[in-house]
C-alpha positions in Angstrom: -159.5 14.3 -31.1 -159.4 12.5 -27.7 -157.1 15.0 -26.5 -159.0 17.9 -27.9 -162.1 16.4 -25.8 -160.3 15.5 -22.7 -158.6 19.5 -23.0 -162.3 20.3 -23.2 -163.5 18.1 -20.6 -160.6 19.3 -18.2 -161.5 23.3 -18.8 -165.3 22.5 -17.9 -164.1 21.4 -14.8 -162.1 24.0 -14.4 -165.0 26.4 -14.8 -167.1 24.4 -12.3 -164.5 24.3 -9.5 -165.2 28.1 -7.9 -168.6 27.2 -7.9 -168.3 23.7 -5.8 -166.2 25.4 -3.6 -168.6 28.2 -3.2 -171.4 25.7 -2.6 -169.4 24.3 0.0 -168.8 26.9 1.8 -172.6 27.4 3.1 -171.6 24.0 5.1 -168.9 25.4 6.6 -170.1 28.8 7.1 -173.4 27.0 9.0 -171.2 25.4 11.7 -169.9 28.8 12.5 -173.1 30.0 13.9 -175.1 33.6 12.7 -173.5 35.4 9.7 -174.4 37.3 6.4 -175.7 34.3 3.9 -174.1 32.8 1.3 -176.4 33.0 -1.2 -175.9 30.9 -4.9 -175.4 33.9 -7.5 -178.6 33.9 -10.3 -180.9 32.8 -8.0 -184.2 34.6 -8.3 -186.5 36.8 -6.2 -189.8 35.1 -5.8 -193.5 37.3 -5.1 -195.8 36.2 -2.2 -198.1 37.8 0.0 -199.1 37.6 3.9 -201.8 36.2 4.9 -202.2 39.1 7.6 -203.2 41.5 4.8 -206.4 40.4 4.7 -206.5 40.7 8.7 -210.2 41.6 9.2 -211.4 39.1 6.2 -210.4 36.0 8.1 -211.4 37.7 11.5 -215.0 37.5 10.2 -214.4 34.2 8.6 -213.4 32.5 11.9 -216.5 34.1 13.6 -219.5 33.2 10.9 -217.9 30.7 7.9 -220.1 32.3 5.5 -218.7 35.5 5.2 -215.1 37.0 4.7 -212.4 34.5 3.3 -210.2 31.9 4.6 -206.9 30.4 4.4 -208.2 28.3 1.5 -209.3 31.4 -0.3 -206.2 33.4 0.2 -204.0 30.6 -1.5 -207.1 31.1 -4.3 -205.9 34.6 -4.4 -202.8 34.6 -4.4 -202.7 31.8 -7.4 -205.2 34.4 -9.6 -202.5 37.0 -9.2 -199.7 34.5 -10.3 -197.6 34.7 -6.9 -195.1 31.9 -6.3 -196.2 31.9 -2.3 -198.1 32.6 0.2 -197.4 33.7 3.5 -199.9 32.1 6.1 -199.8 33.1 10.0 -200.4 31.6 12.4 -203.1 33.3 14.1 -205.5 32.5 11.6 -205.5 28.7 11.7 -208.0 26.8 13.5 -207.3 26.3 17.1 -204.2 28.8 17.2 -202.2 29.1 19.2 -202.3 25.0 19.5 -201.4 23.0 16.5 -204.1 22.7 13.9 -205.3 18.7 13.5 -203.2 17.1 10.5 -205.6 16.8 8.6 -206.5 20.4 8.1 -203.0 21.2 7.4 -202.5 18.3 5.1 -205.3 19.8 3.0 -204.2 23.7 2.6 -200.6 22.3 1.8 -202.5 20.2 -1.0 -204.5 23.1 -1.6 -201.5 25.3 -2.1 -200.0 22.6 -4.2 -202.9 22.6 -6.5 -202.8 26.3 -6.6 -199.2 26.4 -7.8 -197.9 28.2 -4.7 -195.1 27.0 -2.3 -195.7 27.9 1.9 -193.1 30.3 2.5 -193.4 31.0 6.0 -196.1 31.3 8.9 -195.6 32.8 12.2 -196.9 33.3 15.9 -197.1 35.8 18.8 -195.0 36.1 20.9 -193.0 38.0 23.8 -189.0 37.3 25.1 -189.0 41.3 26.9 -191.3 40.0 29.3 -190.0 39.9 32.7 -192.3 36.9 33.8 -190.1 33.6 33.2 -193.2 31.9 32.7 -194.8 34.1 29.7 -191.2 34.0 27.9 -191.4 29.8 28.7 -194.9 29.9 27.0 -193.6 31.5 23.8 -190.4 29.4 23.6 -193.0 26.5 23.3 -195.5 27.8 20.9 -192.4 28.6 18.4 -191.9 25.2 19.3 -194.9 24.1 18.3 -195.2 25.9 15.2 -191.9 24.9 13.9 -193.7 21.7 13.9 -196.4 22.7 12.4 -194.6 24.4 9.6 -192.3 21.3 8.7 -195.7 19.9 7.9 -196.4 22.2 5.7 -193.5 22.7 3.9 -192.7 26.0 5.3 -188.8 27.0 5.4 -189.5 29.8 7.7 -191.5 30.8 11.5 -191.7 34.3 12.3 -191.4 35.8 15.9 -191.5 38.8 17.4 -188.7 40.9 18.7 -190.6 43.2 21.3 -193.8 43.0 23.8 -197.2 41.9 23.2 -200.1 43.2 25.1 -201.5 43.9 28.0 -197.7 45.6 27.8 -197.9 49.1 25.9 -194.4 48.5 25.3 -190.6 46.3 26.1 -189.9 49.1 29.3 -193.3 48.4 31.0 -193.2 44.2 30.1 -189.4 44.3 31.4 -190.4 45.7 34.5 -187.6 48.6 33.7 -184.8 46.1 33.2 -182.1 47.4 31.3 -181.8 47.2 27.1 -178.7 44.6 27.8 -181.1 42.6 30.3 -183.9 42.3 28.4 -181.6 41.0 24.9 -180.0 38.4 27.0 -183.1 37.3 28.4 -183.9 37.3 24.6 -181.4 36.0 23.3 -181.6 32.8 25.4 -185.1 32.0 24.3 -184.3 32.8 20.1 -181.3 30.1 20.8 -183.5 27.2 22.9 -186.2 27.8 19.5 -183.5 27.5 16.7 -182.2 24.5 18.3 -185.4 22.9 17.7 -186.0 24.7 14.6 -182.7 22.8 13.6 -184.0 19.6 14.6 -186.9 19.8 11.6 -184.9 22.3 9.8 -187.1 25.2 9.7 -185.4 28.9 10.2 -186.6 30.7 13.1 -187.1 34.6 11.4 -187.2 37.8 14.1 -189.3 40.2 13.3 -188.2 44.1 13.8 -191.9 45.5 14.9 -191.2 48.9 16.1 -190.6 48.3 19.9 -188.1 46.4 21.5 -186.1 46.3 17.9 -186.9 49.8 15.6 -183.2 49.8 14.1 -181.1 47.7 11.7 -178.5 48.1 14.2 -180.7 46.6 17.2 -182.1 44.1 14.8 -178.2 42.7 14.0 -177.0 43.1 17.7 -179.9 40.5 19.1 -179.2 38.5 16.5 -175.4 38.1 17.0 -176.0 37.6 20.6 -178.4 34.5 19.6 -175.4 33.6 17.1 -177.1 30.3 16.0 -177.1 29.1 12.4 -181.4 28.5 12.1 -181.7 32.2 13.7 -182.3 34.8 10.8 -184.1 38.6 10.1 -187.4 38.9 9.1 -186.8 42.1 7.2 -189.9 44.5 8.1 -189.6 47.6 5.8 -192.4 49.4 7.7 -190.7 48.9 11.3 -187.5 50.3 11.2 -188.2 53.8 13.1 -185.5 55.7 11.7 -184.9 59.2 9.5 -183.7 56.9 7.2 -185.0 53.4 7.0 -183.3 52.5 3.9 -179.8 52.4 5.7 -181.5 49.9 8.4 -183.5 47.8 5.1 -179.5 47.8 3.6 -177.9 46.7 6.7 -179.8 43.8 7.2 -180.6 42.7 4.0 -177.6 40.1 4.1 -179.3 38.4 7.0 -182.5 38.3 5.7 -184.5 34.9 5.3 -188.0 36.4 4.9 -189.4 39.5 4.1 -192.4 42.1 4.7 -193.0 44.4 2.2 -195.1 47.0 3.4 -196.7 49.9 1.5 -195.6 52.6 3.8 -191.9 53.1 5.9 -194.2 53.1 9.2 -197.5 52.5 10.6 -199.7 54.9 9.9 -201.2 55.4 6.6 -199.5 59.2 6.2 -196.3 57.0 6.9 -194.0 58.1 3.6 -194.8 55.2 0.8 -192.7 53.4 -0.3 -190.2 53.5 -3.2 -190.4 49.5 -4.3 -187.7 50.2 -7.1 -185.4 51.3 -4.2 -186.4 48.8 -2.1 -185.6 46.4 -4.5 -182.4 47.9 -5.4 -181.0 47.3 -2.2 -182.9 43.6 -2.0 -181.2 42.5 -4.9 -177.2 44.5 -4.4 -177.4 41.9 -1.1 -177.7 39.1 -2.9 -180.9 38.7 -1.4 -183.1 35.3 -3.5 -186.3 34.0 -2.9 -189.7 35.5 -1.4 -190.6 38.9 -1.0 -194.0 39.1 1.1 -196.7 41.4 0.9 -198.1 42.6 3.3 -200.8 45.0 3.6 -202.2 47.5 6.4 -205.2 48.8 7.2 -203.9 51.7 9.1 -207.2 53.0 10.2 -208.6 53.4 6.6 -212.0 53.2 6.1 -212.1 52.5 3.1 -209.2 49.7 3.0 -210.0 46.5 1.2 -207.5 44.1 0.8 -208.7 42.8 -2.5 -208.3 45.9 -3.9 -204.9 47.1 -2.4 -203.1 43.6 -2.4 -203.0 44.0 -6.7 -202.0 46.7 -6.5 -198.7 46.5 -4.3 -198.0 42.7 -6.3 -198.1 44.4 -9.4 -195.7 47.4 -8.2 -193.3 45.0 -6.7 -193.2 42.7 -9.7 -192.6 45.7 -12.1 -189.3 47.1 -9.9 -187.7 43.1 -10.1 -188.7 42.7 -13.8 -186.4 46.3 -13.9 
């Protein structure tokens, strides 16, 4: 009997040993810089939303308390729509683009806690194609700063941008004409000096494609090998990849993805082509892709958008294409 046990016992271990060795290898694999993600097989994909959908909701909140909604009520929202998380920028937190005080941010992590929702990311603006030292200098330390702030909330994740910010119309007039190779190196350096600190707290620094400065997968992964740093990731954006054929770029990068926006449209405008969330999620989950999947809504010059209407209805598409 004891052999029969320790036969039994032996063939367990057996059955385990791939898997501690492929649990391992994320260490290894970390030291070696940038790289598709090893990902633990079974893990699940997880439904948020971004605070950003509800852009002009907590633009009037900020100005007059009594009207719109808050940061408070979009974790309320997001609970009554049974999302695991909730995605909350940056921009939309008291004081931005300082650091909120503590206390405020100890309270809507408690307040997310109570809700039943984990913080899965926040962001900031920013601008690296800038050919003034000092701007690029300013963003480096407001990532900073918000990788701070989000390792007090439990965040894994900060967002930044890949291309120009205004008064720039775009990365050619903000770069002063420097070349494509220029501007990523100039880049490049900053995304590195912010994932070092990101590292520090251990929070992943996330670049955004946004249409400008990176519109293709193939952009998206060149920046990012050049930054080659292990807390350096894509923030997958499937409206901002400005191709015939998005789904190639959403494919591409998918490996290399540690956040998400899911937009309703594959562009900006709201005649943009809509779109297919089974597909989308297809290609999410043949990566290997786990954990949170972002909403993220746009009013794209409607008139008659309202988040609270048009948020539902984009959680409920996206959770029936990963229940299928």
């Amino acid at each position: 009997m004891n052999d029969l046990l320790n036969r039994r016992d032996i063939l367990k271990l057996t059955a385990l040993m791939p898997v501690v060795t492929a649990i391992g290898r994320p260490t290894d694999h970390a030291m070696a810089g940038f790289g598709k993600i090893q990902r633990v097989p079974g893990a699940r994909l997880k439904l948020a939303v971004n605070a950003y959908s509800f852009l002009e909701l907590l633009t009037e909140n900020a100005k007059d308390a009594s009207k719109g909604i808050d940061l408070f009520g979009v974790c309320d929202f997001c609970a009554m729509h049974g999302c695991d998380g909730v995605d909350l920028t940056g921009y939309f937190f008291p004081g931005y683009p300082k650091a909120p005080d503590d206390n405020y941010l100890y309270r809507l992590k408690r307040h997310a806690f109570n809700c039943g929702l984990a913080i899965s990311g926040t962001g900031v603006r920013n601008d690296f194609t800038t050919a003034d030292m000092a701007i690029r200098a300013e963003g480096v330390q407001r990532i900073k700063t918000w990788i701070e702030v989000a390792a007090k909330l439990g965040a894994p994740v900060v967002r930044a941008f890949a291309d120009s910010q205004p008064p720039y119309k775009n990365w050619h007039e903000a770069a002063g004409n420097a070349s494509r190779e220029t501007v990523e190196s100039w880049m490049a350096e900053a995304l590195i000096e912010c994932a070092e600190h990101g590292q520090k707290f251990g929070i992943i620094v996330a670049v955004q494609n946004h249409g400008d400065f990176v519109n293709t997968g193939e952009q998206h992964l060149s920046l990012l090998k050049k930054v080659d740093h292990e807390w350096c990731g894509a923030l997958v954006d499937t409206g901002k990849y400005l191709t015939d054929d998005p789904y190639t770029d959403i494919a591409l990068m998918a490996p290399y993805a540690v956040n998400w926006q899911i937009k309703e449209t594959l562009g900006s405008r709201a005649d943009s082509p809509r779109t297919d969330m089974k597909r989308l999620v297809g290609i999410i989950k043949t990566s290997g892709y786990c954990g949170y999947l972002p909403v993220e809504t746009l009013s794209m010059k409607r008139k008659n958008y309202d988040p609270l209407v048009e948020v539902p209805k984009w959680i409920a598409e996206l959770r029936e294409a990963i229940d299928k």
